[in-house]
N, C-alpha and C positions, 0 to 999 in steps of 0.2 A: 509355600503359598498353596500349592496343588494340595498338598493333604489335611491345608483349614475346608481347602472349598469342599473335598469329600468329605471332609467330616462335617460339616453343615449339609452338603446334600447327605447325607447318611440319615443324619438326625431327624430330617424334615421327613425323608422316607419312611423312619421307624414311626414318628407320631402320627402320617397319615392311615398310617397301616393298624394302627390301635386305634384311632378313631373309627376309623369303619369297622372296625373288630365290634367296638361299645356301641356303636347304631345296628350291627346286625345283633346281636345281643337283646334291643331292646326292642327290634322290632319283630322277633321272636316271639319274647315277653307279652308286648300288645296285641299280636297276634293270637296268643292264648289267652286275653284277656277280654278284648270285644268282640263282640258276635257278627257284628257285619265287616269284619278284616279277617281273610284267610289268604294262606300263603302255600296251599296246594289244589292238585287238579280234584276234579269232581269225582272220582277214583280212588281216591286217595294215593299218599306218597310216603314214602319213606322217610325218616327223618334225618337221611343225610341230606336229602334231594330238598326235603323243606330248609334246611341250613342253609345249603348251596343257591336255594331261590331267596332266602329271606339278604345273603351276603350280595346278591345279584341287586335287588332291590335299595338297597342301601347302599350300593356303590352309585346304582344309578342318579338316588334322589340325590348324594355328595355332589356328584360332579354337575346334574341340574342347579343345584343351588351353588354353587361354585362360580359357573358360566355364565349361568341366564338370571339370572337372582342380579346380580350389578345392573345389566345391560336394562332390566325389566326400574330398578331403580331411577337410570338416569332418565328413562324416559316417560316417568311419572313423576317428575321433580317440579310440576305447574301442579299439580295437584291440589287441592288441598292439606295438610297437615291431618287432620281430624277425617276425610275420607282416606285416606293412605293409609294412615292404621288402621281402619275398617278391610282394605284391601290386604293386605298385607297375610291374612288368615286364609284371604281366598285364596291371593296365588300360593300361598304356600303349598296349602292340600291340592291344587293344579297341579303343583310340579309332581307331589307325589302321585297324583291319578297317570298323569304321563311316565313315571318312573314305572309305577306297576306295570302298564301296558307294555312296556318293554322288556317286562322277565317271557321265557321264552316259553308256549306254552297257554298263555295265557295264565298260568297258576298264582299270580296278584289281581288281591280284588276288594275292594272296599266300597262303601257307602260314600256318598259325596261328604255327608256332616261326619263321617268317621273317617274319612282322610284328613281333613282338616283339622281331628285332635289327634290322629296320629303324628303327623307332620311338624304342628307345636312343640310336642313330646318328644319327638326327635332332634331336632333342632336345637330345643334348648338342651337333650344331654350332649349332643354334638358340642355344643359352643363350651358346654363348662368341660367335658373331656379335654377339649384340642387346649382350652385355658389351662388346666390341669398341667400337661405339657407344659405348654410352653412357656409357663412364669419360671420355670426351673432354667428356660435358656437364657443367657444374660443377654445374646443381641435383641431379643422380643423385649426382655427389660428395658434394655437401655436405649429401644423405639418408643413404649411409653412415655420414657423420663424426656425425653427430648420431647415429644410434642405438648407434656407437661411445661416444658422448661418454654416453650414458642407462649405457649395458654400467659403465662404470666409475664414474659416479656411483653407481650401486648398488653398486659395489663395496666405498666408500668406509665407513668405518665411522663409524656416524652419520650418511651424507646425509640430507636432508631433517629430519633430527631437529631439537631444540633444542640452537641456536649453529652449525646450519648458517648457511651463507653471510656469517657474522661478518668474515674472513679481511679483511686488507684490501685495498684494490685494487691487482694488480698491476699493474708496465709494461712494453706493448711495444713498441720500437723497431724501427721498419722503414728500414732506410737504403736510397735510391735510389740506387743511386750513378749520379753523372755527370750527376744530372739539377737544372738551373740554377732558379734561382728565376724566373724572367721564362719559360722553358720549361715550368716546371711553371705557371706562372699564364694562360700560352698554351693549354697543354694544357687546363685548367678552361674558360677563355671560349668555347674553340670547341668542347666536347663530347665532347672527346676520354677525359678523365676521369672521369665522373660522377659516381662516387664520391668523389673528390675534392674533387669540385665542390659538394656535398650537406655533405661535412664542415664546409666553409670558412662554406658560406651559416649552417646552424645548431649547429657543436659546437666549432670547432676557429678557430685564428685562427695568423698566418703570418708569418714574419719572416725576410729573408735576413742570412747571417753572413757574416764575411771571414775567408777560409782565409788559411794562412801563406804565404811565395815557393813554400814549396814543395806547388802544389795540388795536390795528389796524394793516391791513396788509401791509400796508407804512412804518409804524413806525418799527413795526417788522423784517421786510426782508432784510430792508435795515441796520436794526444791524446786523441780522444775517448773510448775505452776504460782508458785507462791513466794520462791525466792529464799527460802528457810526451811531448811530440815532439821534445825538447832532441837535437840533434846528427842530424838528420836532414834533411840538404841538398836533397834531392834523391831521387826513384826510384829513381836507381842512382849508387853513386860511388864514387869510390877513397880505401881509406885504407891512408895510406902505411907506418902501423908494423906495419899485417900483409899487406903486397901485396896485397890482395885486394881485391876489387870487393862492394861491397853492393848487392843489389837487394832491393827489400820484396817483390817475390810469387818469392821462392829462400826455402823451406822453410827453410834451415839458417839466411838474415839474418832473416826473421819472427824466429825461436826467440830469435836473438842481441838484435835490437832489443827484444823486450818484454822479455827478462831487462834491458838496460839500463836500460827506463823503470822497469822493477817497482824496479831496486836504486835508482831515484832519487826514488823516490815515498815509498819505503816501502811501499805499498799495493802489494794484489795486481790492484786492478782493479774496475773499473764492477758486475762479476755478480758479487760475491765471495759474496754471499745469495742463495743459492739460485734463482742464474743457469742463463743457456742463453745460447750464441753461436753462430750456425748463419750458413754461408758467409762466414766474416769471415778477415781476416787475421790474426786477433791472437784469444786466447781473453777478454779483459779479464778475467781470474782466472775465470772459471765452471765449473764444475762437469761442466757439460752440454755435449756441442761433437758437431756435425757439421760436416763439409765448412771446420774450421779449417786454415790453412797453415801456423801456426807450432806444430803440432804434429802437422805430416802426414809430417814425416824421420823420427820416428819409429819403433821398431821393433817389432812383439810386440805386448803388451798396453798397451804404456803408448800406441800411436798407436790413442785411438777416431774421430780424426777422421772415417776413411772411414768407420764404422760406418753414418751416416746412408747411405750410398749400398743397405748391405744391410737395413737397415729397412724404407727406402720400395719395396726391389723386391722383397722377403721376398712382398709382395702381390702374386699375379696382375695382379689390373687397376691398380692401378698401375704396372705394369709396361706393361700393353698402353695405357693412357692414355698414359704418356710416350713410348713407342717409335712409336706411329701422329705425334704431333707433332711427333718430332723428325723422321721420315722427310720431314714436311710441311715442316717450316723449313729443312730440307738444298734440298730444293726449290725454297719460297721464295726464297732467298736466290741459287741459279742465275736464277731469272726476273728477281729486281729487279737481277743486277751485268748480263746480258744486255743488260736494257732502258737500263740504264745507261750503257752501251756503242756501243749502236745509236742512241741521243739525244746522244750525246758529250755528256755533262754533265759539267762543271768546275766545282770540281775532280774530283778521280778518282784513287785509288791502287787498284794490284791484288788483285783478291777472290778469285785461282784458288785451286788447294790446297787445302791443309786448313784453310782459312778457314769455308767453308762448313759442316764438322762443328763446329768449334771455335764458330761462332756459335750453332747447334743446343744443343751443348753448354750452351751459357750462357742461351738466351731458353727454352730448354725443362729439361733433366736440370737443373740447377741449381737454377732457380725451382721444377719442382714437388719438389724433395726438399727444399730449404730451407721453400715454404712446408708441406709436409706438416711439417716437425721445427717450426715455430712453432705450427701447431694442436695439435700432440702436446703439446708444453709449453703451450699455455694449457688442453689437458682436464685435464693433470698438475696442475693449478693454481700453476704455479712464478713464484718473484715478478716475476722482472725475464727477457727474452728480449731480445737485439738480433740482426736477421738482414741479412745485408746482399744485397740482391739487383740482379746486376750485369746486368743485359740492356740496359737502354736504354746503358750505356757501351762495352760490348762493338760494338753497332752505330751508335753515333755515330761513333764513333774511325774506323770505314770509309765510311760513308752522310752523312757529318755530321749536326750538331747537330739539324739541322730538314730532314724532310721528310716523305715517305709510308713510305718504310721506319723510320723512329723514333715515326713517330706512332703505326702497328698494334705496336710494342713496347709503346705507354704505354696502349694503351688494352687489350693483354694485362694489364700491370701491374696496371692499376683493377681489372681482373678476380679477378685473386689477394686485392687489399687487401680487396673487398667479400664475397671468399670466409672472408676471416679473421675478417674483420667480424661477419658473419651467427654461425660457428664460437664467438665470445668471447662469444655471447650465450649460448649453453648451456656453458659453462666453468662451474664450481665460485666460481670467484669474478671479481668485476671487473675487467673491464680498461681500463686506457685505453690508445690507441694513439698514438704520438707517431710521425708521419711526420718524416726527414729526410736531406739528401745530405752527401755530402764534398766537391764540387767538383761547378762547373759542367764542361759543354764550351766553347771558342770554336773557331770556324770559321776555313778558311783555304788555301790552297796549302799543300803541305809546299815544305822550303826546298831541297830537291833538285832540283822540276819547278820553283818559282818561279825558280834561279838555273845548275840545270844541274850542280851539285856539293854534297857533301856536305858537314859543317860541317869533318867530318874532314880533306877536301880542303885547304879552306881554313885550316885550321891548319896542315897541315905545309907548304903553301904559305910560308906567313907565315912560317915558325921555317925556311925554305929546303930543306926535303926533299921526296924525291922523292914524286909525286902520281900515283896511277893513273891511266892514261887514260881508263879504263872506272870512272865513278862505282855504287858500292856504295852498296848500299838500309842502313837502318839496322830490324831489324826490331824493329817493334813490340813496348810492354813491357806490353800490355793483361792485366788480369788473369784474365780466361778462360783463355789459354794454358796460363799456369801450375796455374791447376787443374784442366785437364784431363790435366796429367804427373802430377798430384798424385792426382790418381786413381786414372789408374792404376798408382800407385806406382813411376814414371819421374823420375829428376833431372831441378829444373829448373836448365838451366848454360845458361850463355851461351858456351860455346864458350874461347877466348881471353881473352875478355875477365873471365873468372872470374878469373883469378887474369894477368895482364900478365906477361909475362917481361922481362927483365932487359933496361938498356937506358936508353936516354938519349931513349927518341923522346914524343911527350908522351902520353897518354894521354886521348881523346877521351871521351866519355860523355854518350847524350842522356836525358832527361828530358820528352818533351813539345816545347813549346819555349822549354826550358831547357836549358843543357848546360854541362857541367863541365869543365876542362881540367886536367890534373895534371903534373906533372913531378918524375916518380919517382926521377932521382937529384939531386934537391933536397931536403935534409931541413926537414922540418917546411913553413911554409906560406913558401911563396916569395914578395919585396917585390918593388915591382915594379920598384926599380931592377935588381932580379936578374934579372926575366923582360927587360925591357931590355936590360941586358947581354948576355945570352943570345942572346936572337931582339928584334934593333932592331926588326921591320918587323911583328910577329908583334901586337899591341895597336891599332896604328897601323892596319894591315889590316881586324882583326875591326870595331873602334869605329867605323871609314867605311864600313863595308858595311851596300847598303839593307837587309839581310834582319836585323839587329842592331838591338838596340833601346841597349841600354846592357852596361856590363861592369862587375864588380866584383872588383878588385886587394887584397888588402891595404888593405880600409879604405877603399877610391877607386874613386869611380864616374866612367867612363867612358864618354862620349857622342858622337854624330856631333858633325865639324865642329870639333875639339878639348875638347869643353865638358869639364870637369872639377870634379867634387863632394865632399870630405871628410865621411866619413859624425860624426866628430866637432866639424864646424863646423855649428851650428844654421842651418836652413833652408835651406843646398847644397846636399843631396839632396834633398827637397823639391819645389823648385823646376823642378831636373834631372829627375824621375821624375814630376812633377804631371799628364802624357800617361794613365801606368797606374794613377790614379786616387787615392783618398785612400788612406793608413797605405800604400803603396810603398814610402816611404822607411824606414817602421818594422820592415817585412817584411825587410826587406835589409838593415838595422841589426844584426836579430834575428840574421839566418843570417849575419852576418858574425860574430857572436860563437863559432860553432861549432868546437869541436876539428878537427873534419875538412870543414871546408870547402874547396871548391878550391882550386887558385891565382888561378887567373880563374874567374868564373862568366858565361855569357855568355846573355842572356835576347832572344829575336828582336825582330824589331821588331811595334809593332801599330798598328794602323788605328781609332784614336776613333771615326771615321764607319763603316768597316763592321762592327768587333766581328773582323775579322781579327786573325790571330797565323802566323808559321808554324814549324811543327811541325819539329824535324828528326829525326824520326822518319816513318812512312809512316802520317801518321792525317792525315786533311782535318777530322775533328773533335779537337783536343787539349786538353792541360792539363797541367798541373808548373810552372808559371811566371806568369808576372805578364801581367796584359794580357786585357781583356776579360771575359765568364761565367763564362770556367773558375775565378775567384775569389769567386764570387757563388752557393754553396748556398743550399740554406733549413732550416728549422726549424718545425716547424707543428707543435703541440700544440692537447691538448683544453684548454677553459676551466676546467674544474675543476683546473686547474695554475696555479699562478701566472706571471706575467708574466714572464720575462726580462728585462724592461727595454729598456737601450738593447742594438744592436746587436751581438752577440759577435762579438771579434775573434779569431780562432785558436780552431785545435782544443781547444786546454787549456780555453781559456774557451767551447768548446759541453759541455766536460765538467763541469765545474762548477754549469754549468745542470742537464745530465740529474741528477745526484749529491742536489743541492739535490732534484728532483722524487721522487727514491729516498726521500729522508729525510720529503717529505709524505705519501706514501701511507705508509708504517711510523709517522708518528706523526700529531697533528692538523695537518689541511689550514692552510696560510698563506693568506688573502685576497688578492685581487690586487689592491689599494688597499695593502697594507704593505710591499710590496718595489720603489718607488721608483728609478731609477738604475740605475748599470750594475754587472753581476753580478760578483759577490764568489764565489771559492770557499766555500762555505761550512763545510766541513770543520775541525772541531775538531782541535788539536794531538794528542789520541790517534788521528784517523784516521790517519796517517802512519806510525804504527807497525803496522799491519797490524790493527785492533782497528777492528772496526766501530761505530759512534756510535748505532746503535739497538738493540742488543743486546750490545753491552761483552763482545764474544765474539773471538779469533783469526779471523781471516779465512781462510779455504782457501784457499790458493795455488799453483796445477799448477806453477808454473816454480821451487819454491822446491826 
């Protein structure tokens, strides 16, 4: 307790002391600059002495205008309006004609009409300096939001009346993304959290889930939003009856996959009630949307995705809050890859370019305009918010999983959560907060510096074609990127690889460290007699290579050494896969059933003992695939929720869950003693028709 109040009194000390730095500064400045302001004796002075009188000066008019500036207010409040602001010039330049007269000496001295536009001039850099400050400290923020949050409660018609605050509670989901459960539980025991860690001890309780093969934030969001991740291999992958490559953060595959899940569901989606979905991939039907990707192609009026970007900067000091922090983490982030560099620490992929903004982008612009659209919607009082906020994934994917540079991400993070926190207490109605991720990270070499070549390499190797000499980077498919094109309303394409031309050579594509192989003049999914026939040496190559974990053929998993698994003979894969932990074989089962699955899916190898994987992509932190954290999210709700139960397996069934918790707050709480076992969607046969089950109403649906 003692060392928050010093470090508030610290801070308050440090911006008083820059403010009066940037007033004597400018009254230096105007001092050089009008003819009847001078700021030494008739003698002249030295120019430290004129500093020292211009810093005397400017302390004095601070602390006039501090003291007597109120006092002089409340006792012109009969005023009129319209003479006030006429006054207001004159006492100003008073207070400084009185500040002058008190440097020692007499060496202040101005004109009555040039006090009066100094004092202006002061004043106003005074206000925007100390603003400057202060938007950076979150309790000056979150004095704002509150008396914002008063502004519209009164607005409200009937607050505080009778059957205020009847409403019942809504929910909000905060997704981590990228952040593992054994990471977030690290982050709590060593303080990194606090907030977190404060939930856990007394409101909230914790559960890790199992994402599908394919861990990833595509695959994920779009179960958990939308209730179907059916036919989503992969981050990025090819399907053959429209040549074209799908990646989840390409605005135009967002639009295409949720239309798929919506037409599979029936339903329009998780926020169909009087939703909010702020930085997500996917709208899960809401109403409300900032900084969405599947509706950022968009044209006109029908794209309000960016909307959020001109909301939060529509504000002055929001504006200057984000822009001082982002300059700061552009910063940051040259000091930590520097120091990273001069320690040779390994592993290590390159951080030059526009890395640096692109991480900015994501730990700063992103987080504060996403968490400002979650406080907007809980003063709105709107039932349900999911926001997804991606910083700690963004600097794992480069920094890895665990270290100094991910830690000051997460303990930025606690900071936002406890800002939202404080914010839901003066909302209109209740909230609870349901913390949870899409995917861990796991750690590791990528498979380029581990083996010297790409996976690519080693494919066309394998099938007998010719192999660069000069191995090619695979660049990263992190979802910052794509939102920062998305922004600023720039295609996200991959170049080539958007659409493959014509041609017999296979077609590569990585995912984490997962990666897909195709062969585009083979119609439909290729057996593996045929990829054999084809390319003898091409199966044989990838399966014995140390950087390969297993491959999946048509139905046939494939391992070092020859091993060989029938995903339709019980307990073969299994057995085969029992390294990447338990449901592996059901994960692979699952995506073997998929329309557009590869020909071969090829998933690296991983390390039991150290949580390694490697990535063939350029992330020393990864995930898309099987092996280690990056399959191990969490789920942490408040207790006033019912239990879960056992352990959810796949994104569908963490939706299920949330859906279920929609339906307690709209109608009477479930006990956490009645819901036993593992989670059942609980959705009645009309929710599928787009008819919502607590109001027997049409569901609003943007993709319909």
């Amino acid at each position: 307790m003692w060392r928050g109040r010093w470090r508030t009194t610290g801070s308050a000390l440090v911006r008083v002391v820059l403010v009066w730095a940037v007033s004597t500064l400018t009254m230096l400045a105007l001092a050089g600059i009008l003819p009847d302001f001078r700021l030494q004796s008739d003698d002249g002075d030295s120019i430290t002495q004129i500093a020292l009188t211009a810093a005397w000066g400017a302390g004095a008019f601070g602390l006039l205008s501090a003291v007597v500036w109120p006092v002089l207010v409340r006792a012109l409040l009969l005023v009129p309006a319209l003479v006030l602001g006429l006054l207001v010039f004159f006492l100003n330049g008073s207070l400084l004609l009185i500040a002058l007269s008190l440097i020692p000496a007499w060496r202040g001295e101005a004109a009555p009409e040039t006090a009066v536009v100094v004092a202006a001039v002061m004043s106003a850099v005074a206000s925007a300096t100390s603003t400057a400050l202060a938007v950076r400290d979150d309790e000056a923020y979150r004095r704002r939001l509150y008396r914002l949050a008063d502004r519209r409660r009164r607005r409200q018609p009937g607050a505080g009346g009778p059957g205020a605050g009847e409403a019942a509670p809504g929910l909000v989901l905060l997704q981590l993304d990228g952040v593992g459960y054994e990471v977030l539980r690290g982050a709590c025991g060593s303080g990194l959290m606090p907030t977190v860690a404060d939930w856990l001890d007394r409101s909230h309780r914790i559960t890790p889930w199992r994402t599908d093969w394919s861990s990833q934030t595509g695959a994920s969001q779009l179960g958990i939003l939308h209730g179907s991740n059916f036919d989503v291999p992969a981050f990025r992958w090819y399907e053959k009856d429209t040549g074209e490559v799908m990646v989840c953060n390409r605005p135009t595959s967002a639009a295409e996959l949720q239309r798929r899940a919506v037409a599979r569901t029936g339903d329009g989606g998780l926020l169909t009630l009087d939703g909010a979905s702020r930085g997500n991939l996917f709208s899960g039907g809401a109403d409300q949307l900032a900084l969405v990707l599947s509706v950022s192609a968009r044209r006109g009026r029908a794209n309000r995705s960016r909307s959020g970007y001109f909301a939060y900067f529509s504000d002055p000091a929001n504006a200057v809050r984000t822009a001082v922090s982002f300059v700061a983490e552009v910063v940051r982030e040259i000091g930590q890859s520097l120091r990273a560099r001069i320690r040779g620490d390994r592993p290590r992929v390159a951080r030059g370019g526009l890395y640096p903004l692109i991480r900015a982008f994501a730990t700063v612009v992103e987080r504060d305009v996403v968490v400002a659209a979650v406080i907007g919607d809980m003063l709105a009082g709107r039932a349900a918010v999911y926001a997804d906020l991606v910083a700690y994934d963004e600097v794992a994917h480069h920094s890895g999983p665990r270290g100094g540079d991910t830690d000051r991400v997460l303990a930025r993070l606690d900071r936002s959560l406890a800002l939202i926190a404080r914010v839901a207490e003066h909302a209109p109605r209740e909230y609870r907060i349901v913390l949870l991720s899409d995917h861990g990270q796991s750690p590791g070499e990528t498979f380029l510096n581990r083996y010297g070549l790409t996976l690519k390499d080693l494919v066309r190797a394998g099938c007998g074609l010719p192999v660069s000499r000069r191995a090619g980077r695979t660049r990263s498919g992190a979802e910052a990127r794509a939102a920062v094109l998305a922004a600023l309303h720039r295609p996200v394409e991959e170049g080539e690889e958007a659409r493959p031309g014509p041609g017999s050579d296979p077609v590569v594509l990585a995912s984490g460290n997962l990666a897909l192989i195709s062969f585009p003049d083979v119609p439909g999914r290729a057996s593996r007699e045929r990829v054999e026939r084809a390319h003898p040496a091409l199966l044989a190559t990838l399966a014995n290579h140390p950087g390969v974990g297993f491959l999946l053929v048509d139905g046939v998993v494939l391992g070092p050494g020859g091993a060989v698994a029938r995903l339709d003979v019980p307990g073969e894969a299994e057995e085969l896969l029992s390294p990447f932990g338990p449901g592996a074989a059901q994960a692979v089962r699952r995506t073997d059933a998929f329309p557009h699955v590869a020909d071969v899916m090829v998933n690296s190898a991983y390390d039991p003992d150290t949580g390694a994987v490697h990535a063939f992509e350029e992330q020393i932190g990864s995930h898309g695939g099987l092996g280690g954290e990056q399959g191990h999210p969490f789920l942490m709700w408040p207790t006033q929720l019912s239990d879960p139960g056992e352990e959810p397996v796949g994104a569908e069934a963490v939706h299920g869950v949330l859906r279920r918790w929609l339906r307690e707050a709209d109608g009477p709480q479930v006990p956490l003693g009645l819901r036993p076992g593992p989670v059942e969607d609980p959705r009645p046969e009309t929710a599928h028709s787009g008819i919502l089950p607590s109001v027997q109403v049409p569901a609003p649906d943007e993709t319909r």
